[in-house]
N, C-alpha and C positions, 0 to 999 in steps of 0.2 A: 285850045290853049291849056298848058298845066295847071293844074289849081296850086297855088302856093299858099304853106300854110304856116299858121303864125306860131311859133314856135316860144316866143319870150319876147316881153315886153318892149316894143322899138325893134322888135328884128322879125324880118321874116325867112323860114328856110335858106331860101339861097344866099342871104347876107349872114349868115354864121360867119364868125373867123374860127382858125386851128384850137382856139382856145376852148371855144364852148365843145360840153359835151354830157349828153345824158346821165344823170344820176335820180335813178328810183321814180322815174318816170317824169322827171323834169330839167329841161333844158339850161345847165350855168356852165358860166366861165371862172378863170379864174380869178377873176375879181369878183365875184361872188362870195367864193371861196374867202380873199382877203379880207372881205367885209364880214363875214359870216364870226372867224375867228379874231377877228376886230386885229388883226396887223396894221399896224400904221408905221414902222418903221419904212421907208423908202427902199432902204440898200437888202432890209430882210423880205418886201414884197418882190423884191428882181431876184434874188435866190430860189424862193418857192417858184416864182414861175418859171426860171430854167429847170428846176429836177421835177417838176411837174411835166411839164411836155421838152422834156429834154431829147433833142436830138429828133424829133416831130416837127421842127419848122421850118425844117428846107432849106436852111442857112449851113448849122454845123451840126458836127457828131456830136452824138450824146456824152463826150468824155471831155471834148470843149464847151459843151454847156453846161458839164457840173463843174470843171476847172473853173469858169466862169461864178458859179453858185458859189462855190470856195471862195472865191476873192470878195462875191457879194454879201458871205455871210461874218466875214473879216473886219468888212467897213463897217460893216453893225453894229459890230461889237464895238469901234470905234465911236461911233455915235452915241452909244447907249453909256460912253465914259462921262 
């Protein structure tokens, strides 16, 4: 049997999603990230995660995830009126 190993708090290797990924010898995702830089705006954490793994999640191009990013960074500004 493989030994699977624990990689971040509640997860172990095979249950990573596309999102985590090694920095500086420690396993985060982007809501790490979100929390780290303390974003709490909603429509501005949906932007960083599209141009962060933009075009990496097997849905769309990387040109529809920042067109996307564009419009989430749009509504932001809206919210932050």
């Amino acid at each position: 049997m493989p030994k699977i190993k624990k990689v971040k708090e509640g997860f172990l290797e095979n249950q990573l999603s596309k999102y985590h990924v090694e920095c500086k010898g420690v396993t985060i995702d982007v809501y790490d990230v979100l929390k780290a830089f303390n974003v709490v705006n909603p429509a501005t954490q949906h932007a960083i995660k599209k141009l962060l793994k933009g075009g990496e999640r097997g849905f769309k191009d990387v040109n529809k995830d920042y067109q996307e990013a564009i419009e989430s960074i749009e509504r932001a500004i809206e919210l932050n009126k």
